[in-house]
N, C-alpha and C positions, 0 to 999 in steps of 0.2 A: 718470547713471551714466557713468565713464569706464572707458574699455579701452585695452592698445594697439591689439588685433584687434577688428573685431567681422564674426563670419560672418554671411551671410544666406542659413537654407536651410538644410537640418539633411537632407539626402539623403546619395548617398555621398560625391558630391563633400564638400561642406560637412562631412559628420563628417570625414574625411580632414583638410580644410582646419583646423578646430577642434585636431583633435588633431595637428598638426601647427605650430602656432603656438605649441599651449600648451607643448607637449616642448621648442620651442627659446625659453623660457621669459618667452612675453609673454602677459599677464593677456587672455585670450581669453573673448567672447560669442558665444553662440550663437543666431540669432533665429529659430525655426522657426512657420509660421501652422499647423501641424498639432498635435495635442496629445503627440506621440509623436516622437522622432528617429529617422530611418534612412531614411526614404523607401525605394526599390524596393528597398534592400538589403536590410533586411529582410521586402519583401514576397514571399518567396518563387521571386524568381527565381536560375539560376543565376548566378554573379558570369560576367560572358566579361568577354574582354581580359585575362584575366590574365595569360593564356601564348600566346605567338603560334602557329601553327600547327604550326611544328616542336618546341613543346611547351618552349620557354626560357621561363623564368620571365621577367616584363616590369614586374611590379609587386609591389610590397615594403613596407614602413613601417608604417602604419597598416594597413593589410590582413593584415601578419601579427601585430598584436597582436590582434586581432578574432577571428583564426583559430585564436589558442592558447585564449582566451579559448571561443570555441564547442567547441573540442575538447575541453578542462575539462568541459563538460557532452553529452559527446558528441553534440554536433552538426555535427561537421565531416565530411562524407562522403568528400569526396575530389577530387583535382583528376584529370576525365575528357574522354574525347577521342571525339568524337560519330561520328567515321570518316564524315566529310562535310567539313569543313574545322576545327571550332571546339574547343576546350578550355574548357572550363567547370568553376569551384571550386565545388563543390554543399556545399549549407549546410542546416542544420534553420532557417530562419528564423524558431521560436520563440527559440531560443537565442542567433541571432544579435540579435535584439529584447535582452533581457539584454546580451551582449557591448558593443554599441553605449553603453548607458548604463552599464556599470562604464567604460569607458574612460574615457570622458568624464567620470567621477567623480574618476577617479584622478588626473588629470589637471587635476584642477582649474577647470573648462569650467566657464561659468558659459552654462546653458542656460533658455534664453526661449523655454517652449513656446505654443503657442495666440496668437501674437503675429503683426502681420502686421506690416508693413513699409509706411508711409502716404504719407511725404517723406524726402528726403534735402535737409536746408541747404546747400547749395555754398560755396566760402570758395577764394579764389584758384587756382582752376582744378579742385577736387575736395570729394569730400562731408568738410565739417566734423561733422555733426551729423545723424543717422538717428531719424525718427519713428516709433515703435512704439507700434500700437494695442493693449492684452492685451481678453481677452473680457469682461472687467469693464466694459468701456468706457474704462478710463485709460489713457492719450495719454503716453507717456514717449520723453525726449530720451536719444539713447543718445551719447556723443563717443569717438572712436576715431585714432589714427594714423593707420592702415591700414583698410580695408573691405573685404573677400571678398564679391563675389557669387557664389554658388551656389543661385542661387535656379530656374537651368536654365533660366528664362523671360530672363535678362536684366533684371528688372522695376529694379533697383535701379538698375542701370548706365541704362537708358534717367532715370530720376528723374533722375541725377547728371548726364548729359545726353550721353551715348555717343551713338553712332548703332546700332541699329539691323536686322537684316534677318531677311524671314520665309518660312519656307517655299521654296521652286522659284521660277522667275521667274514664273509664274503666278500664285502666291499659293497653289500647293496646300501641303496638308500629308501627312504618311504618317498612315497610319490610328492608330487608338486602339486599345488591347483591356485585357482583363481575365483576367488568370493564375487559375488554381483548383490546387488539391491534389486528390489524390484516395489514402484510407486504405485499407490493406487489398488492396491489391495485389497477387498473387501473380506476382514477377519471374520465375522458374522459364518457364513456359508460353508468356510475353510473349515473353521471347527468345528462343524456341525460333522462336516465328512470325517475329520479326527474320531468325534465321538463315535459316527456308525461302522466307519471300519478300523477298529485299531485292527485288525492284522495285516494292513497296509503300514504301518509305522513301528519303531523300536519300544519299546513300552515294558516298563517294569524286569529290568533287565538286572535291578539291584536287589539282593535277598532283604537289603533293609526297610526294602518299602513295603513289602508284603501283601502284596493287591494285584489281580491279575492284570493283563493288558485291557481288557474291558473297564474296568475299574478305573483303570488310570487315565483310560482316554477322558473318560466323564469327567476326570478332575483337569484334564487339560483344559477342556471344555469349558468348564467353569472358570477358568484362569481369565477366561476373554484374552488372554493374548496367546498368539502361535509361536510357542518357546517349545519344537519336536522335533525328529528324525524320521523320513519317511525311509522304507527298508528296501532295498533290493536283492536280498538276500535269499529271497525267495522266489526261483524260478516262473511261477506262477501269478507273484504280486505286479500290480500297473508296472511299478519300473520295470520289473526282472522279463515283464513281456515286451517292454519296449526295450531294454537289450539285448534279448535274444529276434526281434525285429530287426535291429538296426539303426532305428528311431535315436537312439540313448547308448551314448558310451557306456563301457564296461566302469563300474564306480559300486561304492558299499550303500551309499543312501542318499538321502537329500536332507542336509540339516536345515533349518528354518527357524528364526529370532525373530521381534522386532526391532528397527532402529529410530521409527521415530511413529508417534500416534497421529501427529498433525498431518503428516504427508500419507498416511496410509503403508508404510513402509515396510516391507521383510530383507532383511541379508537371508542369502539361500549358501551356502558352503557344498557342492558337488562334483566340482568336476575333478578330474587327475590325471596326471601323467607320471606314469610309472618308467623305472629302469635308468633313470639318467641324474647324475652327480650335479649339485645344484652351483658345484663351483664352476664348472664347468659353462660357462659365457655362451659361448656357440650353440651347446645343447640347450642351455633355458631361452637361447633365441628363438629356439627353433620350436621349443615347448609351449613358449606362448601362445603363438597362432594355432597351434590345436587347442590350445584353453578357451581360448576367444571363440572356437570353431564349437567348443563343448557347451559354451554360455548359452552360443547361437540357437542348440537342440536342446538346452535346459527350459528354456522360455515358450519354448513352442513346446516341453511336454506338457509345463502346470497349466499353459493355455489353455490346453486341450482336455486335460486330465483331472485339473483339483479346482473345485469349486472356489469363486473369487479371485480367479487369476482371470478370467475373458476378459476384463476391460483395464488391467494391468498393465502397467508399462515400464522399459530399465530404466533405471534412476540413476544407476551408478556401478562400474565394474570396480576391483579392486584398486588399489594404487599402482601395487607391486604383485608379482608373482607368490603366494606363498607357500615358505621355502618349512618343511616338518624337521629335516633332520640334516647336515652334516657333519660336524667335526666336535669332538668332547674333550679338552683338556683333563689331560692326566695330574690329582690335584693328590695333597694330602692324604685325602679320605676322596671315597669311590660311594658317590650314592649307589644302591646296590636294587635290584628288583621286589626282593625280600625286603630290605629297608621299607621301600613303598607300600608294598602291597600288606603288612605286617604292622604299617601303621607304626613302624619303632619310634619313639621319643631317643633324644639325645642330650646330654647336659649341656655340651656346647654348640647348641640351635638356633639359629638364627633364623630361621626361616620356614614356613610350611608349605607342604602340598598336600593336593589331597582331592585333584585327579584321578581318573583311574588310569591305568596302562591302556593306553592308548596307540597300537602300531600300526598304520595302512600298510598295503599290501599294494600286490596288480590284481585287476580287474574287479570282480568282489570283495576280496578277503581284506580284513580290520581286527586284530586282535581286540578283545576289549576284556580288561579281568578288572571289577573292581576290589577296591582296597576292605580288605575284611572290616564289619561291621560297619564301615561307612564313614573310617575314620580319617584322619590327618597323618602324617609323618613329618619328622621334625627331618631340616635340613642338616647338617652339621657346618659351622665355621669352616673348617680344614677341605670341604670339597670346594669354595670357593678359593682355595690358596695353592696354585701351583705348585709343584714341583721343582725343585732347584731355582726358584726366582723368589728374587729377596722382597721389593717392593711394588709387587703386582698379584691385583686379586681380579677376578674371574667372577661374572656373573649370567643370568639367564640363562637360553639354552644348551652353550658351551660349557656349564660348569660340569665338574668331575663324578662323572656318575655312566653306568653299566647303560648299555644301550635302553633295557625294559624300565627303569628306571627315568631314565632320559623321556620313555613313551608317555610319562606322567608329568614329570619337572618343566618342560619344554611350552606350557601353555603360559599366556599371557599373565594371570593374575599370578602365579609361581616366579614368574619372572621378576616380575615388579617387588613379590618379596626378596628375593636375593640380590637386587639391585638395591633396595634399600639397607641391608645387612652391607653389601659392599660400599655403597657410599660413607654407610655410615664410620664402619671401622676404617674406612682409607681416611677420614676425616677425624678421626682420632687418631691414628697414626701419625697425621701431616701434624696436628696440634702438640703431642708430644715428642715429635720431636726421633720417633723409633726408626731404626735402621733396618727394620725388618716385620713385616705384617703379621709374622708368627709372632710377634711380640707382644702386640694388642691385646689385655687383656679382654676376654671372651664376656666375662660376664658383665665389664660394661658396656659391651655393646648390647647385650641383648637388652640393659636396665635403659639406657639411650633409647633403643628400637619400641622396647615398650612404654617409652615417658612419651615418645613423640606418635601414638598410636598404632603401630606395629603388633604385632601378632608373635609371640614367640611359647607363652604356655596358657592353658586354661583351655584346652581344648582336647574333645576324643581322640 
């Protein structure tokens, strides 16, 4: 089978990437080894990195066709603000499951589910030819122009013959965890507790907001919706007694969204398993059944603990395990900590974050530094482009960039931006015709990214 595009990895990046070749009108594949496209996007989390802290929109394109598309089925909840540092676009991720694949229908994506990715042929300096195992057991040659890795692992680019890097200089990784839903929720109650105790919860954690944690809870308060962080950071607070009890894994806090207003619905993000490499098959088998086992004690704390969870019930656990951190392709340009947190703009940007550094830890510990004044960083073209490979760009969380940097880049709505940058230029690439992805001029892709609603300048 021939494409001009062929993606690899059907997460957010990857759908971004996908639908973002195909719009700028190159015959686009999709190779995903899961049987379902969306990865954590539709696994129920909330999208961050949408909007940088001071609440500017940062991300566009493919993210708001997805978003018309969930609101059509009322699933779009709303883009909210945690009054800790972070904005997050809270989704039904039943809905957004649908959204995902009309898109990519509409659009003519031609999607290879349950497929893994086995070899890549190399042909003067970059992959000619990508080998796809599907579960039947048949072995298909895929041929492409362009190659999108979004595989988040890097797996593709190491094949084609990238370099490479894992984890911390140690070799650690950040933890793993596993998201639950929980139905039937009475928000009323919940946020009343918000308001009387914020020093149960993360609150005002950014100098830009300027209001103390009391202050903030009152406006969480007034939000009506439970978009916060409950803290365990403190030895003393509900969680930090119920893990020095027993009761409750060692963990940094208890995040909490909504995903849907009709069902009563929160995603809660708490639990983790620390110390184990997430390539590593046997270990995340084994990491599960403690996630599951961490779900078990999450349920029976807020039961117990936070007003409006007694007549609560699971809705729904995550898809997949999710996975924070393994492998970074070493690309042209090295998103840097500094880049991030520094806020730098770049002329050749395609893409924003604007995230804070964000790095778990074991047991308690979570780094978190936000990015000065509250602002954006521009990605640069050149970290999405490999090293020594001619016709292969690199997007989501394996793009080229320094671990602290990566603790920022590595969220959902950042993703989807530099998916849409990689679609986009690989589908200029395949149009004209170029032997080599450093060739693409820069500035029309960004003028592309931004005709087709893309985010590339006009922002802190």
């Amino acid at each position: 089978m021939t494409f001009d595009v062929i993606v690899v990895g059907a997460g957010a990046a990857g759908v971004a990437a996908a639908l973002a070749a195909a719009s700028n009108g190159a015959r686009t594949a999709l190779v995903e080894a899961s049987p379902y496209p969306g990865g954590e996007l539709v696994g129920g989390l909330p999208l961050l990195g949408t909007r940088n802290s001071l609440g500017e929109r940062i991300v566009g394109g493919p993210l708001d066709s997805l978003l018309d598309s969930c609101a059509s089925l009322d699933g779009y909840v709303g883009d909210l603000f945690d009054w800790r540092t972070t904005w997050g676009t809270c989704v039904d991720p039943e809905a957004m499951r649908i959204a995902v694949v009309e898109q990519l229908a509409v659009r003519s994506v031609t999607f290879l589910p349950s497929s893994l990715v086995i070899a890549v042929e190399t042909a003067d300096g970059g992959p000619a030819a990508v080998s796809v195992l599907d579960r039947a057991g048949t072995r298909s040659t895929l041929t492409a122009h362009v190659v999108v890795d979004a595989s988040g692992d890097g797996s593709v680019s190491e094949l084609a013959g990238a370099r490479l890097e894992r984890g911390d200089v140690h070799g650690g990784f950040q933890p793993v965890s596993l998201t639950f839903r929980m139905g039937g929720v009475d928000f009323g109650p919940l946020l009343q507790f918000v308001r009387d105790n914020p020093e149960q919860f993360m609150l005002g954690q950014n100098p830009v907001i300027g209001k103390t944690p009391a202050e903030c809870a009152e406006r969480v308060h007034a939000s009506g919706l439970p978009f916060v962080a409950m803290s365990a950071e403190d030895p003393g607070s509900l969680m930090g007694t119920a893990i020095e009890q027993g009761s409750l894994y060692p963990t940094t806090g208890m995040w909490m969204w909504p995903t849907s207003l009709a069902r009563r619905e929160l995603g809660l993000n708490t639990t983790r398993v620390s110390g184990i490499d997430a390539m590593d098959a046997r270990a995340m088998g084994e990491a599960l059944a403690t996630l599951t086992g961490q779900v078990r004690a999450a349920i029976g704390f807020v039961r117990k603990h936070l007003p409006g969870f007694a007549g609560a019930h699971l809705a729904g656990a995550g898809p997949k395990v999710g996975i924070r951190e393994t492998r970074r392709v070493a690309g042209e340009h090295t998103l840097s900590g500094a880049d991030a947190l520094r806020g730098r703009k770049h002329a050749d940007g395609v893409a924003k974050g604007g995230h804070h550094v964000d790095i778990h830890g074991s047991g308690t510990y979570q780094k978190r530094v936000p990015i000065e004044g509250g602002r954006s960083y521009d990605i640069p073209y050149a970290a999405l482009v490999p090293r020594h490979v001619r016709n292969l760009l690199v997007c989501g969380r394996a793009l080229s960039s320094d671990r602290e940097a990566n603790g920022s880049a590595r969220v959902i709505g950042t993703c989807m931006a530099t998916g849409q940058a990689a679609g986009t230029a690989a589908a200029l690439a395949a149009r004209a015709g170029l032997g080599d992805v450093r060739e693409v001029p820069v500035g029309e892709v960004r003028d592309v990214i931004r005709a087709q609603g893309g985010v590339v300048d006009g922002t802190a």
